[in-house]
C-alpha positions as CSV (number, residue, x, y, z in Angstrom):
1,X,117.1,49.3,111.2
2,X,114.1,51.4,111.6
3,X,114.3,55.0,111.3
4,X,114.1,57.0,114.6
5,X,113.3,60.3,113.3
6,X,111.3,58.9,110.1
7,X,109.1,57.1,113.2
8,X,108.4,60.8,114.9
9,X,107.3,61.8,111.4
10,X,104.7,59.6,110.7
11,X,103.4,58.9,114.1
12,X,99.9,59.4,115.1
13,X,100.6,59.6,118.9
14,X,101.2,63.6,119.6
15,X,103.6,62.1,122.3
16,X,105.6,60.8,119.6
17,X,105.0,63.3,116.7
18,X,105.5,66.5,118.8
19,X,109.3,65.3,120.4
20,X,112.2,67.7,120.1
21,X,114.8,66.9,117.3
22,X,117.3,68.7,119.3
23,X,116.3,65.7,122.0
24,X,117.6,63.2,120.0
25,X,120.4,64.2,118.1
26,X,122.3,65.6,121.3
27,X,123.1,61.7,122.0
28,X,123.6,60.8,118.9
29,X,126.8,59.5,117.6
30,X,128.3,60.8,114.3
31,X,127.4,57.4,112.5
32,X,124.1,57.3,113.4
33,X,123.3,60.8,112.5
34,X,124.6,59.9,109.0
35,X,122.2,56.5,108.9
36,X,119.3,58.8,109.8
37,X,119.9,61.0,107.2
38,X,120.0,58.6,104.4
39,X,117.1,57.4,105.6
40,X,115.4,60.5,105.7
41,X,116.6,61.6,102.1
42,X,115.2,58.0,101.1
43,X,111.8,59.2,102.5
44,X,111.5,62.2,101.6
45,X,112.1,61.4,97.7
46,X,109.7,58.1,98.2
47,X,106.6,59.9,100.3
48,X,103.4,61.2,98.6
49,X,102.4,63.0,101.3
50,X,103.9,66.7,101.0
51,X,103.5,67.3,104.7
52,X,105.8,64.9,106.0
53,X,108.1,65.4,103.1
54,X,108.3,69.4,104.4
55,X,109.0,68.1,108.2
56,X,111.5,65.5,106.8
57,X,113.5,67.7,104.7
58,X,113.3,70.4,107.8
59,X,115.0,67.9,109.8
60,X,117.6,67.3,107.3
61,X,118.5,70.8,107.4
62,X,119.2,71.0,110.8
63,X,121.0,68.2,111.3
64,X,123.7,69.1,109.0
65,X,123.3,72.6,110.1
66,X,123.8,72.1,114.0
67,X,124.3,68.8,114.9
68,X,126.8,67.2,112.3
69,X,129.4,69.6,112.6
70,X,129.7,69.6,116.3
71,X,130.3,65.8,116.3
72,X,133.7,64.2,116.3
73,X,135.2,62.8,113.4
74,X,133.7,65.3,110.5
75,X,136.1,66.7,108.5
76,X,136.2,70.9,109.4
77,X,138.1,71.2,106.6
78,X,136.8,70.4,102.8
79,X,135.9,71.6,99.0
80,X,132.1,72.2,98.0
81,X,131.8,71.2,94.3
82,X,131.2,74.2,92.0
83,X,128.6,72.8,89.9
84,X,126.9,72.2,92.8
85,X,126.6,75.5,94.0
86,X,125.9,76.3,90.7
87,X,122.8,74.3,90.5
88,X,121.8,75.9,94.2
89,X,122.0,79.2,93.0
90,X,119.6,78.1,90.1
91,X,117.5,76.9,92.5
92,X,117.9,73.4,91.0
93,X,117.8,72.1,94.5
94,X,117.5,68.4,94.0
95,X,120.5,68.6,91.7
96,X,122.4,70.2,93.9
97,X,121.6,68.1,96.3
98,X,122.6,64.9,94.5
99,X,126.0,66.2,93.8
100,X,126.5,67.3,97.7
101,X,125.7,63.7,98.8
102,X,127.5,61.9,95.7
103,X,130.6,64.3,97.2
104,X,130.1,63.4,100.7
105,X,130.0,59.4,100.0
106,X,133.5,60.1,97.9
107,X,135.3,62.3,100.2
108,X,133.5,61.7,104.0
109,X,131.3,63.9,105.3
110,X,132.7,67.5,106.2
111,X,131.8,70.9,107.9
112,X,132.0,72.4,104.0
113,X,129.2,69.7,102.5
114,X,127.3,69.6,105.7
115,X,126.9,73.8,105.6
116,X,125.8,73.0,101.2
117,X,123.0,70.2,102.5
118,X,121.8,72.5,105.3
119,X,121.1,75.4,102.4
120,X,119.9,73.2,100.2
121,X,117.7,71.1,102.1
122,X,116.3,74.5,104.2
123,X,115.4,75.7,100.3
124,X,114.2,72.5,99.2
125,X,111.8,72.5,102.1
126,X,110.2,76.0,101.2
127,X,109.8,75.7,97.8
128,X,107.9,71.9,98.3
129,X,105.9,74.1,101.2
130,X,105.3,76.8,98.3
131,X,103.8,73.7,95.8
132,X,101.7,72.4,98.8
133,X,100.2,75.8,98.8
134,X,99.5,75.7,95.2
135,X,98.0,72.8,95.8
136,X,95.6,73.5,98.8
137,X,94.7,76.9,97.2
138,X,94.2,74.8,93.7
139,X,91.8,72.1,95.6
140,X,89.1,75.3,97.1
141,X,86.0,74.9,95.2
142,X,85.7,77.5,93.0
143,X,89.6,77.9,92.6
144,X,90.5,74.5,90.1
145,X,89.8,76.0,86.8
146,X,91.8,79.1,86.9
147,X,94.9,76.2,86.8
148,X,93.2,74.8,84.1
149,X,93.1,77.5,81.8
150,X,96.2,77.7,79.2
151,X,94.7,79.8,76.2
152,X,92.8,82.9,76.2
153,X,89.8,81.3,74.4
154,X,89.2,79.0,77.3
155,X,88.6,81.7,79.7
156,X,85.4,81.7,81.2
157,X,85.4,84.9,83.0
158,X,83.5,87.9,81.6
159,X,83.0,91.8,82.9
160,X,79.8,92.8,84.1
161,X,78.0,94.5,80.8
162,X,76.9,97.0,83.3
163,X,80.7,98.4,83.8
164,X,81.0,98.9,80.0
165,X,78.0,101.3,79.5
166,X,79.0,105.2,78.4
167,X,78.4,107.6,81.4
168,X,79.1,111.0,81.1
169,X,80.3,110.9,77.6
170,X,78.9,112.5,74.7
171,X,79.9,112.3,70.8
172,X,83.4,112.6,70.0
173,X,84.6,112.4,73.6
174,X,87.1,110.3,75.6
175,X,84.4,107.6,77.2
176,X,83.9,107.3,80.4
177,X,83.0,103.9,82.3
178,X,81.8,103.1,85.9
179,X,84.3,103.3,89.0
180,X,83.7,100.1,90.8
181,X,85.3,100.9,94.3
182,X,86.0,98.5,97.5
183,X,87.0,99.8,100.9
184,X,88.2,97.5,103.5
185,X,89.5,97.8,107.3
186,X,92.6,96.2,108.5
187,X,93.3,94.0,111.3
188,X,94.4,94.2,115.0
189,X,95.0,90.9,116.6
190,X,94.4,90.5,120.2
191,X,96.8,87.3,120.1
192,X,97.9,84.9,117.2
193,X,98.7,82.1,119.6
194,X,102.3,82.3,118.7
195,X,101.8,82.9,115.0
196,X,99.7,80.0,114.8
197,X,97.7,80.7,111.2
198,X,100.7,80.4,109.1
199,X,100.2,78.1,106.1
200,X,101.9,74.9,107.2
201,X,101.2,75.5,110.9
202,X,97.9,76.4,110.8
203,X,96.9,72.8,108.6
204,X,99.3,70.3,110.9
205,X,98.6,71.9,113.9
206,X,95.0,73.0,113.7
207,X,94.1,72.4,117.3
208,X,96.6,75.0,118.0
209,X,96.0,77.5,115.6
210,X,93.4,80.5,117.4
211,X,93.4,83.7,116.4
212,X,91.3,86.8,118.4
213,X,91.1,89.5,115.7
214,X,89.5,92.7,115.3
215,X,88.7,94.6,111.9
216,X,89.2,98.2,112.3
217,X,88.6,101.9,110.6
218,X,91.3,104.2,111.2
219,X,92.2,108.0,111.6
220,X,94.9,109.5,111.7
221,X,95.9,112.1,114.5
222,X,95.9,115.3,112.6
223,X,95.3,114.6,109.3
224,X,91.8,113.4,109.5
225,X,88.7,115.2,110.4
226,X,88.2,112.3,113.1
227,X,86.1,110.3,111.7
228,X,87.6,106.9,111.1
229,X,87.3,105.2,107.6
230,X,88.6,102.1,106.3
231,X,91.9,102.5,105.4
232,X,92.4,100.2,102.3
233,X,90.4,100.9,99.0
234,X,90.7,99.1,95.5
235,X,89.1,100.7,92.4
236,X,88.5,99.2,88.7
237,X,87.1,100.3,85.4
238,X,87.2,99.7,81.8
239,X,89.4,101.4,79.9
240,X,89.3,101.7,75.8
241,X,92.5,100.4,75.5
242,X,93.8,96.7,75.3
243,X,95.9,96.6,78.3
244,X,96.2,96.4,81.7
245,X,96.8,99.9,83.5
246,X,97.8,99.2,87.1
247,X,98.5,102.0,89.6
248,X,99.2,102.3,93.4
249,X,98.3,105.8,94.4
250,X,100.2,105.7,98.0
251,X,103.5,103.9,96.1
252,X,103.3,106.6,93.5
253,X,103.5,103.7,90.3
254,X,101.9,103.1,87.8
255,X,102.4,100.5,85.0
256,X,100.7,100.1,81.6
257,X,101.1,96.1,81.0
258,X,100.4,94.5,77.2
259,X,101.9,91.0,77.9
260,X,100.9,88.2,79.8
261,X,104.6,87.7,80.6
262,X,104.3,90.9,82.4
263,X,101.6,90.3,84.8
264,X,103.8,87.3,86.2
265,X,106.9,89.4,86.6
266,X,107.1,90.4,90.3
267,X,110.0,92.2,90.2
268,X,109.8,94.3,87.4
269,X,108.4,97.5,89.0
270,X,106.1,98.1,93.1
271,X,102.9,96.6,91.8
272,X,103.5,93.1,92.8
273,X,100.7,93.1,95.2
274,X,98.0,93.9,92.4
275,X,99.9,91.4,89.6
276,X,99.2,88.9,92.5
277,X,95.7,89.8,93.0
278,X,94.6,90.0,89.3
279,X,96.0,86.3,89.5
280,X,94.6,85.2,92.3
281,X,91.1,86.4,91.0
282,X,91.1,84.9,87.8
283,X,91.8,87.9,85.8
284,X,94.5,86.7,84.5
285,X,94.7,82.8,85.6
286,X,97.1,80.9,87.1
287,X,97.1,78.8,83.8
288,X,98.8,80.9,81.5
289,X,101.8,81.4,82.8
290,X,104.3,80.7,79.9
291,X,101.3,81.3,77.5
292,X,102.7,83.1,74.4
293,X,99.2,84.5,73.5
294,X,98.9,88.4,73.3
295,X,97.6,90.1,76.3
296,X,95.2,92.0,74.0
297,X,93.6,88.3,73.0
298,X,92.8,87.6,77.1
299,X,91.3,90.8,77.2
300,X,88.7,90.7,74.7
301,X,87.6,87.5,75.9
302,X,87.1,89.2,78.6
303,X,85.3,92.2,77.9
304,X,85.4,92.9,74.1
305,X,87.7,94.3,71.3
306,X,90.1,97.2,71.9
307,X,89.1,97.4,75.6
308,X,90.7,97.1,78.4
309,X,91.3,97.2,82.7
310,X,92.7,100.1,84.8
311,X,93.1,98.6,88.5
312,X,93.9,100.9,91.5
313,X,94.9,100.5,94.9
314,X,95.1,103.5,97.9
315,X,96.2,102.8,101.3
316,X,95.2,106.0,103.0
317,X,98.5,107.7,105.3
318,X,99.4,104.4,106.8
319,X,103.4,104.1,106.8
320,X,105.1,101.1,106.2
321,X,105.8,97.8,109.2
322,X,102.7,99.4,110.7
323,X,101.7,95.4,111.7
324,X,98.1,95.8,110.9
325,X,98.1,93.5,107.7
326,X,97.7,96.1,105.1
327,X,99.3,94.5,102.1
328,X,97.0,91.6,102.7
329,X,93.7,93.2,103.4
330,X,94.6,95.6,100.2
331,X,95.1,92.2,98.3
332,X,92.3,90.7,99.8
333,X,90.3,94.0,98.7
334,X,91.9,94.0,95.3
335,X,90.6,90.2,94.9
336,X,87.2,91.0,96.0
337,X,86.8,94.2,93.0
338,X,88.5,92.1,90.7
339,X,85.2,89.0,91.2
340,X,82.5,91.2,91.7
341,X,83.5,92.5,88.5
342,X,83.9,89.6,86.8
343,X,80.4,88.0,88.3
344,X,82.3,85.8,90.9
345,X,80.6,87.6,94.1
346,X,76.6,87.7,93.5
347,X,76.4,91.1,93.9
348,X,78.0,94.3,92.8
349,X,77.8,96.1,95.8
350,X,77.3,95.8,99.4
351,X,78.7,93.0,101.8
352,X,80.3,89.6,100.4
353,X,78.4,86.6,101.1
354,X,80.1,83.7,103.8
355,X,80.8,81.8,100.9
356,X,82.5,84.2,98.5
357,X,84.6,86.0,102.2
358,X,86.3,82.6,102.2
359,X,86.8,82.1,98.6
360,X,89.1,85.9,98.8
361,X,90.2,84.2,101.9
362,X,92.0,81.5,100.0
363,X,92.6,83.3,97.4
364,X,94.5,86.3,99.3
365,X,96.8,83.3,100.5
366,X,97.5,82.6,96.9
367,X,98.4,85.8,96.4
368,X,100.8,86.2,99.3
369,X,102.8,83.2,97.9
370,X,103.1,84.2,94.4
371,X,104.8,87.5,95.5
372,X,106.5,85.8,98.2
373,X,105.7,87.0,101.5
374,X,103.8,83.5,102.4
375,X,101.8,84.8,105.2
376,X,98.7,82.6,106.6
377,X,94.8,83.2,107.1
378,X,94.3,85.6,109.8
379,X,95.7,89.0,108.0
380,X,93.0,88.9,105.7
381,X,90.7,88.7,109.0
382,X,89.6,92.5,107.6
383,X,87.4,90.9,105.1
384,X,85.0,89.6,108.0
385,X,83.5,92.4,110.3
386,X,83.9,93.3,113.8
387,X,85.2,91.3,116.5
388,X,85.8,87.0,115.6
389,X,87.7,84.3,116.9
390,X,89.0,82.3,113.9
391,X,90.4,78.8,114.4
392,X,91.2,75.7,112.6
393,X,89.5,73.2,112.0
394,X,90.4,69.2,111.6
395,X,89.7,67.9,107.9
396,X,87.4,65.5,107.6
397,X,86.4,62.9,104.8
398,X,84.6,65.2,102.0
399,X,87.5,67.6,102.6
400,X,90.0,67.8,99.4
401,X,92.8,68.4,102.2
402,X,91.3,65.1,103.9
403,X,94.2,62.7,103.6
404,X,96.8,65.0,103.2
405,X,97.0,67.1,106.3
406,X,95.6,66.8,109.9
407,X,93.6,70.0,109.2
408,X,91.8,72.5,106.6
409,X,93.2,74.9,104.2
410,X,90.8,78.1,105.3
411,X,89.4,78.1,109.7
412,X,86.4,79.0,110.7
413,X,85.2,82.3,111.7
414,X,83.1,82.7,114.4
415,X,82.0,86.7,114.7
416,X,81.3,88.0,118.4
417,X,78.0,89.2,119.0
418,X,77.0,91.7,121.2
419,X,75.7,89.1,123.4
420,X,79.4,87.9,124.1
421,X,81.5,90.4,124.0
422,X,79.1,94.1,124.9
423,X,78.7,97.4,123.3
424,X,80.2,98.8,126.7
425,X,83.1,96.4,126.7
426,X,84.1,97.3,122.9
427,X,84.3,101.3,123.6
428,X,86.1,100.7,127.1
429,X,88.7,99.1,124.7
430,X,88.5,101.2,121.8
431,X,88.7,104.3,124.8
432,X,92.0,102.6,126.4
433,X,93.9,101.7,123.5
434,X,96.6,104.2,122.1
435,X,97.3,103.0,118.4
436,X,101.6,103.7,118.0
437,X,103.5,102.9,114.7
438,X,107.2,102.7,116.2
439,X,108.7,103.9,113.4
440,X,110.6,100.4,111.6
441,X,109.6,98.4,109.3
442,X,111.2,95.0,108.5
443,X,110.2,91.7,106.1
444,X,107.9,89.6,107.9
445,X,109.0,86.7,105.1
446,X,112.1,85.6,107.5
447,X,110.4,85.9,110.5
448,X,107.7,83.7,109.3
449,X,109.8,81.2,107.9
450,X,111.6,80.9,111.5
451,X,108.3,80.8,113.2
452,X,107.8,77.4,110.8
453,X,111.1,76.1,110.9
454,X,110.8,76.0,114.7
455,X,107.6,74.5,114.7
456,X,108.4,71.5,112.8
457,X,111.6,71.1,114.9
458,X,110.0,71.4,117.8
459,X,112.6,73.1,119.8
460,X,111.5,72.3,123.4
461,X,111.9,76.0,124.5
462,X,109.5,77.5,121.2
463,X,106.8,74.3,121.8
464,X,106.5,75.2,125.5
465,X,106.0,79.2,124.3
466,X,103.6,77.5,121.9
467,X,101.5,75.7,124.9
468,X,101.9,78.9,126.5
469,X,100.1,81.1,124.2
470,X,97.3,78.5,123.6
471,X,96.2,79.0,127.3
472,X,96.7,83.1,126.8
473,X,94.2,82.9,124.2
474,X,91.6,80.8,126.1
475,X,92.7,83.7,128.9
476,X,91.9,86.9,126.8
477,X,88.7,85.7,125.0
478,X,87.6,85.0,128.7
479,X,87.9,88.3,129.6
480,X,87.5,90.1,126.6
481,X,83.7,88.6,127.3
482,X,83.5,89.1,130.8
483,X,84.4,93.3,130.1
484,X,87.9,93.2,132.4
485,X,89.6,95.5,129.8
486,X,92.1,96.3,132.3
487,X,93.1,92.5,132.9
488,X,93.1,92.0,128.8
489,X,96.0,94.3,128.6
490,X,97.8,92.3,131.2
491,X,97.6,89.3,129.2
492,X,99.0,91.2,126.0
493,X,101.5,92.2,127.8
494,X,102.3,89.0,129.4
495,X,102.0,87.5,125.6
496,X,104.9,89.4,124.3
497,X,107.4,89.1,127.1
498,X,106.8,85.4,127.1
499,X,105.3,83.2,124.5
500,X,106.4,85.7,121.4
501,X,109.7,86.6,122.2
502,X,110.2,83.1,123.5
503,X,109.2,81.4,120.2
504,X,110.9,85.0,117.8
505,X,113.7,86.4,120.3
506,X,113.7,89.4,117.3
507,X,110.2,90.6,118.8
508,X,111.6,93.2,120.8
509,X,114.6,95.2,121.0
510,X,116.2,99.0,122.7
511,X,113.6,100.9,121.0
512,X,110.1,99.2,121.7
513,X,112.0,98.1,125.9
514,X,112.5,101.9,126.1
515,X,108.7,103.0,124.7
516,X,107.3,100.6,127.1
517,X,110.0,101.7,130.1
518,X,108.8,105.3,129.3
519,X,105.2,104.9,128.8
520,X,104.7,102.7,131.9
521,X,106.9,105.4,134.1
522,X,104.3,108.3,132.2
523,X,101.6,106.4,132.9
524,X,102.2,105.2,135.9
525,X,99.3,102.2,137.6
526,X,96.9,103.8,134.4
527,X,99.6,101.9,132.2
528,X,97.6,98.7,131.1
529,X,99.8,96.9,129.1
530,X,101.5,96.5,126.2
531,X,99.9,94.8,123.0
532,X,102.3,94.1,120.0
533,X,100.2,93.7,116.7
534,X,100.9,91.4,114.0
C-alpha cells in the first residue's frame, strides 16, 4: 500500500505538498500510524534528496510525539533500552534509533519508545538540516575549496604584503603593522513574513520567503554625542608571533590560540563568533578540521615565518537580545576583514562589490551553523545599504541547488531607491520611531527551530499565520512607498498580534503587553503602533 504521508512529501501539487499532518493523523487508527512510519523510516534512509529526508524524519517526530501515544492500544507503560539512550546522548542518532525500533517490534509499541523515536528522530532531523547547510554553503562559487583543503601546504590564501610593511617602528623596537578596520550597521526589519529567511524555509518555500529590512547607524541616548555610527566594527593586523590572538573588546576576552584544534573548539572560552568567522573566511578552512599540523605551519603559509593574526571585534553599548542581528552582522563584518585581507574582496577599502556582499552572505550562514545558532539570510541584511526588499528566488538549471531544493541558497536583494521609497518618507520614519531594548534577552536557536518544525508540519493554524504575513508584507512595502508612515505602524502592529504570535505564541508576554498598554495610554491617538524587531 502506498504511503499517505510519503505522497505529501514528494508531491509537486502545493495542494498536496502544503496539507496539515495533524489533518491526517487525527483519523488515523493506531495500525496505520505504525505502517506509515515504517514507511517513512524506509524513505528516509533510501532518499537522496536531503530535503525530503528533513520533512520525513520531521514527521516521524511528531507522530510518535503527539499522535501515537494518544491512540488506543499503546502500551503507557514500558522500558527504554539503556544502550540506546546511550547512543542518543552520543548523538549517534541512527544507532539509537535502530535499537528503539528493534525494541518496539520485540516488545509493541509504547508511550516509553514512542517519547525515545520522537527525540531521536527531532535530532536526527537537525543534524541532516545542519549537513544540508554544509552542503549549500559548500556548493557557492567561491566557497568549494576551503572543504578541500586538509594540509597547511595546500592553502591558497595569502595576506596582503601591504599589511606586513613596518609603520611606526624604528631599530630595536616592537613592530608595528597596519590596522585594517570594518564597521558595519545592523538591521531593523520591517516584517520577516513570519520568519520566512530561515535556512530550510527560506530554500522550500522561496515564494514565501520576503523580507523588508533596513540597515541602520545607531546612538545611544546619553552616551553618544548624537551622531549615529555603525555599531559593529572588526579589526585585524599582523602580529610577530605565530598564533592567532583573538579578542572581543565588549565581551571583555581574549584568547591567544596555537592549535588548529583550538580554532574549532566553540565552547572553550566567548569567542565562538570570531573562531566561526576566521572559518568561514578561509582563514583557517573548513578542511582541516582534525588536521594534526601545527597552527604555526598554516600561518606561515599564510603570511610568513614567526608571524602571525590578531583579530578584534567591538560592538559599541549595545546590550544583549537587543533583536537587531548584531552577532550576525559582527560575523558578517568579521568575514568581510578577514577576505579583504586575504585578497578575496578586490579592494582593501571602501564598499564590497555585489558579488563578494553575497559571497559574506553565504558565508555568514556558515558561520551561524558551526557555532550553532542556525539563523537564515536576512540578519546579515547590514552588509547591503539602506533600505531593500530581499526575497527568494526559485533555482533554476545552472543553479548547484537546482535539483535539490525548490529554491536558492542566498535571495536577491533589491535596494529601494529614492525614487520608491522618498527622502521625506525615510525621515518621517526615522522621526516617528522610538528604538526600546526591553530589557531580556533569550536564544533565538529554539525559537528558530520551532518556527521550522512548524513549517514542515504544516500546522493549519501557523500556515494560515504564514499566508497571513505574506499579504502584510505586500501591505507595508505598499505603503512604505506611498509615504503613509502612520498606516506602516498599523501593519507592524497588526503583524505581531497576529501572524507572529500565531506562528511563536512565546512572541509576547506581561512585560512587552504592559509597555505597549502603557505607551499607547501615554501616547494616546499619537501612538502608531508597535513594531517587534527580529
Amino acid at each position: 500500500m502506498e504511503s499517505e504521508l510519503v505522497r505529501i512529501i514528494v508531491a509537486d501539487d502545493p495542494t498536496v505538498r502544503n496539507r496539515s499532518l495533524e489533518a491526517f493523523c487525527a483519523s488515523a487508527t493506531l495500525d496505520g500510524l505504525l505502517q506509515e512510519c515504517g514507511a517513512l523510516d524506509h524513505f528516509r534512509r533510501t532518499r537522496a534528496n536531503l530535503y525530503e529526508r528533513v520533512r520525513a524524519l520531521f514527521f516521524l517526530h511528531a507522530i510518535y510525539r503527539y499522535y501515537l501515544p494518544n491512540k488506543a492500544g499503546i502500551s503507557q507503560t514500558g522500558l527504554i533500552p539503556f544502550d540506546g539512550y546511550t547512543n542518543l546522548l552520543k548523538r549517534r542518532f541512527e544507532e539509537a534509533i535502530d535499537i528503539f525500533l528493534q525494541t518496539q517490534r520485540a516488545e509493541g509499541p509504547s508511550d516509553g519508545i514512542a517519547s525515545a523515536l520522537a527525540a531521536a528522530y527531532h535530532s536526527l532531523g537537525f543534524q541532516t538540516l545542519a549537513d544540508q547547510v554544509r552542503r549549500s554553503v559548500r556548493s557557492v562559487r567561491g566557497n568549494q575549496w576551503m572543504f578541500r583543503i586538509g594540509h597547511p601546504a595546500d592553502h591558497p590564501l595569502r595576506v596582503r604584503p601591504s599589511l606586513y610593511e613596518n609603520v611606526g617602528s624604528g631599530p630595536n623596537q616592537v613592530p608595528l603593522f597596519p590596522i585594517l578596520h570594518e564597521s558595519t550597521p545592523v538591521r531593523m526589519d520591517l516584517t520577516h513574513s513570519g520568519w520566512s529567511d530561515i535556512f530550510f524555509l527560506g530554500m522550500d518555500f522561496p515564494e514565501g520567503a520576503r523580507v523588508l529590512n533596513i540597515s541602520i547607524d545607531l546612538s545611544v541616548r546619553g552616551q553618544d554625542n548624537g551622531a549615529p555610527k555603525p555599531p559593529v566594527e572588526a579589526y585585524l593586523r599582523v602580529i610577530d608571533q605565530p598564533i592567532l590572538r583573538l579578542v572581543s573588546v565588549d565581551l571583555g576576552a581574549t584568547a591567544e590560540i596555537t592549535s588548529l584544534a583550538e580554532v574549532f573548539d566553540f565552547a572553550k572560552d566567548y569567542l565562538g563568533l570570531i573562531k566561526a568567522a576566521i572559518i568561514a573566511a578561509g582563514i583557517v578552512p573548513a578542511g582541516m578540521e582534525g588536521a594534526d599540523q601545527p597552527l604555526s605551519d598554516l600561518l606561515e603559509q599564510l603570511i610568513g615565518p614567526g608571524y602571525g593574526l590578531e583579530i578584534v571585534s567591538k560592538v559599541n553599548d549595545i546590550p544583549k537580545g537587543s533583536r537587531l542581528a548584531v552577532s550576525t552582522n559582527l560575523l558578517a563584518s568579521l568575514i568581510a576583514v578577514c577576505m579583504r585581507a586575504t585578497g578575496q574582496a578586490h579592494n582593501l577599502t571602501g564598499p564590497l562589490s555585489e558579488d563578494e556582499r553575497r559571497l559574506v552572505a553565504a558565508r555568514a550562514i556558515l558561520g551561524e551553523w558551526l557555532g550553532g545558532s542556525g539563523g537564515g539570510w536576512q540578519d546579515s541584511g547590514g552588509v547591503w545599504p539602506g533600505m531593500k526588499l530581499i526575497t527568494g528566488v526559485e533555482a533554476e538549471e545552472g543553479d548547484p541547488e537546482y535539483g535539490v531544493s525548490r529554491g536558492r541558497l542566498l535571495p536577491v536583494h533589491h535596494i529601494l531607491g529614492m525614487g520608491e521609497v522618498t527622502a521625506q518618507t525615510r525621515q518621517a520614519l526615522q522621526d516617528s520611531l522610538v528604538l526600546v531594548h526591553g530589557g531580556m534577552a533569550q536564544d533565538v536557536g529554539p525559537i528558530l527551530e520551532m518556527v521550522t518544525e512548524k513549517y514542515l508540519l504544516r500546522s493549519e493554524a501557523e500556515w494560515q499565520g504564514r499566508q497571513e504575513a505574506m499579504q502584510l508584507y505586500d501591505q507595508i512595502v505598499a505603503l512604505l512607498q506611498a509615504g503613509d508612515v502612520r498606516a506602516v505602524g498599523q501593519s507592524t502592529h497588526r503583524n505581531f498580534e497576529g501572524p507572529i504570535q500565531t506562528i511563536i505564541p512565546w512572541a509576547s508576554n506581561l512585560f512587552t503587553e504592559t509597555l505597549i498598554e502603557r505607551v499607547r495610554a501615554e501616547f494616546g491617538k499619537n501612538f502608531w503602533g508597535f513594531w517587534m524587531l527580529g
